[in-house]
C-alpha positions as CSV (number, residue, x, y, z in Angstrom):
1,X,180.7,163.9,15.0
2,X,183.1,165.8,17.5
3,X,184.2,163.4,20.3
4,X,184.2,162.5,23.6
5,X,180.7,164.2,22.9
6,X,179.4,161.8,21.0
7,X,176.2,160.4,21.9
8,X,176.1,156.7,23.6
9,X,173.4,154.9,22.0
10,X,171.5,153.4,25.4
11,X,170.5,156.9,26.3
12,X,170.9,159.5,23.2
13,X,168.1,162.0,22.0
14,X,168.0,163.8,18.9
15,X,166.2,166.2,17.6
16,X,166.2,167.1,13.6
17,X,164.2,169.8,12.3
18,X,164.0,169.8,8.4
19,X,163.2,166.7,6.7
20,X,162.4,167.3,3.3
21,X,161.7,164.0,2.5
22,X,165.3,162.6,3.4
23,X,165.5,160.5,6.1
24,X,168.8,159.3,6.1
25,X,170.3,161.5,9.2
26,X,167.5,160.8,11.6
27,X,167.2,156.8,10.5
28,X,171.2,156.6,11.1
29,X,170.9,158.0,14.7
30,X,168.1,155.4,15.2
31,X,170.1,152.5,13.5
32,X,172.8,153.5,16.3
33,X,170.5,153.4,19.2
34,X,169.1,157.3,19.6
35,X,165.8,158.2,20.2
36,X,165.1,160.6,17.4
37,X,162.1,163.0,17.2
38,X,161.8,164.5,13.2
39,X,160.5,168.0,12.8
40,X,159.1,169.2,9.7
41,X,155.5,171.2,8.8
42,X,156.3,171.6,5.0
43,X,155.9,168.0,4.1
44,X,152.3,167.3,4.3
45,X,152.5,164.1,6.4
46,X,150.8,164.5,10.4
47,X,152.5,163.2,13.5
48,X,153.2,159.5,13.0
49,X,156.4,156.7,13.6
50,X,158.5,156.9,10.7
51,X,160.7,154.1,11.8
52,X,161.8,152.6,15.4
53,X,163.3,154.9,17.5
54,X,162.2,157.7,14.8
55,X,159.0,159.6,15.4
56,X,157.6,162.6,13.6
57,X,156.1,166.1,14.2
58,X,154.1,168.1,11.7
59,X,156.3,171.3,13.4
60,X,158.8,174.0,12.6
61,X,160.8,175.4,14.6
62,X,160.5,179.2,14.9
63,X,161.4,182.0,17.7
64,X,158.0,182.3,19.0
65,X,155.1,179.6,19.1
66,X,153.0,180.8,15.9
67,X,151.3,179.8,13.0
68,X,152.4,180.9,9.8
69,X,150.9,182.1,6.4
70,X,150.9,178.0,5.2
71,X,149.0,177.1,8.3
72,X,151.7,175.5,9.7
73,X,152.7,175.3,13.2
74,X,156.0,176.6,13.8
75,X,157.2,176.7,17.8
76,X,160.0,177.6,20.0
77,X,162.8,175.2,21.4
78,X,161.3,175.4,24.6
79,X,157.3,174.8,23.5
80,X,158.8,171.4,21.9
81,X,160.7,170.5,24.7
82,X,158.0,171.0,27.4
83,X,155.4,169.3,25.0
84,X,157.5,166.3,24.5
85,X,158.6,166.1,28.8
86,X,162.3,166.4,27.6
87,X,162.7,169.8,30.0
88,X,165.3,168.1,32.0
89,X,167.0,165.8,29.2
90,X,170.3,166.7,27.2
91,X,169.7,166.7,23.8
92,X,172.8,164.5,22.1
93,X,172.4,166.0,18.9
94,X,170.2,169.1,17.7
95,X,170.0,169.2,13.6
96,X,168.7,172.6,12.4
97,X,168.0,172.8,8.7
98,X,164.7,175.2,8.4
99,X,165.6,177.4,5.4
100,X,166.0,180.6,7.0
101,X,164.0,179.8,10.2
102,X,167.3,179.3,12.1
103,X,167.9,183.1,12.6
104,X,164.3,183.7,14.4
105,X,165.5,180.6,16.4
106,X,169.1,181.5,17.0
107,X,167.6,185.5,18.2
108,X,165.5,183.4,20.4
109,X,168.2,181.4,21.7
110,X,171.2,184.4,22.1
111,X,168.7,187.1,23.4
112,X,166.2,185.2,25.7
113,X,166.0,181.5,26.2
114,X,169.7,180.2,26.2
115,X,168.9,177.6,28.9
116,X,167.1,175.9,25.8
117,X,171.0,175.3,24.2
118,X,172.5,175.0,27.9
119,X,171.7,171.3,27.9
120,X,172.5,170.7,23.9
121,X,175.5,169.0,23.2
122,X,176.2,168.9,19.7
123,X,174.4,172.1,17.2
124,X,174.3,170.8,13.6
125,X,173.0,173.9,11.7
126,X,172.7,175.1,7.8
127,X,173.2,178.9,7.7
128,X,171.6,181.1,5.5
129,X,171.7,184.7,5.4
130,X,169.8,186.5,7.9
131,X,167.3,188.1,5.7
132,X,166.9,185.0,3.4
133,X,164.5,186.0,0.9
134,X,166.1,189.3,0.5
135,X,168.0,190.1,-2.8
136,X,171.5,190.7,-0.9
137,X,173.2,190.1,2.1
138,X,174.1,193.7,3.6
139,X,176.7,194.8,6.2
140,X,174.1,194.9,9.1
141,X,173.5,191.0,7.9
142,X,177.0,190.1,8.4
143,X,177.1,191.6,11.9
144,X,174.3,189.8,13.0
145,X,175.7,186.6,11.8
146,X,179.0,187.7,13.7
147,X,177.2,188.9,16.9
148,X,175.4,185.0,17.0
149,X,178.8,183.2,16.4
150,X,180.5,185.4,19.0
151,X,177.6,184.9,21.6
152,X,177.1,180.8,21.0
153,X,181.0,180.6,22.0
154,X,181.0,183.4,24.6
155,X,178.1,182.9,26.4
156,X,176.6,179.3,25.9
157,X,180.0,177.8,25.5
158,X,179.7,176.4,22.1
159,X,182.9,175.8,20.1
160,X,183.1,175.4,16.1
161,X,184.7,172.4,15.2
162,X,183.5,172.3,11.4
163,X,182.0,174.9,8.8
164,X,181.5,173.1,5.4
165,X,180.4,176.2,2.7
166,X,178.7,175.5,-0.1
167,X,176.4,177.6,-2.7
168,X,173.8,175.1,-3.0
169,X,171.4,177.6,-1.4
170,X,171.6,180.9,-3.1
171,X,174.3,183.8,-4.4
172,X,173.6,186.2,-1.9
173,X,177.3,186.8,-0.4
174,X,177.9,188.4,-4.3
175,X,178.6,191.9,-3.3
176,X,181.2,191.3,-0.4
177,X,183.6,188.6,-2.4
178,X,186.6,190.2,-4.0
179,X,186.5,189.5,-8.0
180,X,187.4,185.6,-8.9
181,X,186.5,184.5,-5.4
182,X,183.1,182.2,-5.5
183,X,180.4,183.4,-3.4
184,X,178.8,180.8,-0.5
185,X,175.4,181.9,0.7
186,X,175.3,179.1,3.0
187,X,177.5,177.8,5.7
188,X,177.0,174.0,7.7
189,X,178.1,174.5,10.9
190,X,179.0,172.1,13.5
191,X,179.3,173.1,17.4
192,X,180.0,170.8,20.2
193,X,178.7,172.9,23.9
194,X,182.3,172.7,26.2
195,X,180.3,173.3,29.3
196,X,178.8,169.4,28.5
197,X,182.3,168.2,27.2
198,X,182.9,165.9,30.6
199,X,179.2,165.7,31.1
């Protein structure tokens, strides 16, 4: 966790969408004093307390407030936040792990709600490529991915501090490696928001 931005545990909120049945991140923010909302439609359990401090929301997260072709409900940043009267609250800590969800979310967030972010300090997000499902990654994939990085730091004020590939996810990234050189399909990224840094 990048510091001084790390969250003090008499007052933190976190929000981690993507469960998958493993607890561990969102019980070790409630261990340290957070209050900790859990986000995930695909796991067939309804709104509930998993644990003190950790309460759970049969929700995605998504770049507009739909419902899908599973029938689940998938919302915006802002929907959840309104919904849960944490409008004027900085989130400590927002987890994204959604499986290809975050690009809807992150076009959501770069090209029309970027208050939503304004008041996040720390962005924990798994990367995927932009068209997920898709065969390939392609140029016009890669420059998305580039125009969101560029905008998170230029704009929002969001600075990189750790990106942890791995090629757990997929073997997309195939055609643009040079011979020898392992492909990574997915990228965890870790951002702390500078504009918060003294906040």
């Amino acid at each position: 966790m990048a510091e001084p931005v790390a969250p003090k545990n008499s007052s933190c909120l976190v929000y981690s969408f993507g469960i998958s049945n493993d607890w561990t991140f969102d019980e070790d923010f409630a261990r340290f004093g957070c209050e900790v909302h859990s986000f995930d439609p695909s796991i067939g359990k309804q709104d509930h307390l998993h644990a003190p401090r950790v309460n759970f929301h049969s929700v995605g997260l998504w770049g507009s407030d739909v419902i899908d072709s599973h029938g689940w409900k998938l919302e915006r940043l802002s929907t959840i936040r309104k919904r849960l009267g944490h409008e004027q609250r900085i989130i400590d800590v927002l987890k994204v792990d959604v499986e290809g969800a975050e690009w809807p979310f992150l076009r959501d967030m770069i090209f029309v709600d970027g208050r939503s972010l304004s008041s996040v300090r720390q962005l924990f997000m798994e990367l995927h490529t932009p068209r997920f499902r898709s065969t390939a990654v392609t140029a016009t994939d890669l420059e998305e991915i580039s125009v969101y990085a560029s905008r998170l730091r230029l704009n929002l004020g969001f600075q990189l501090y750790k990106n942890v590939q791995n090629n757990n996810c997929c073997g997309r990234f195939a055609p643009f490696m040079p011979p020898g050189v392992p492909e990574k399909c997915c990228h965890e990224v870790f951002y702390f928001n500078s504009r918060l840094f003294a906040n």
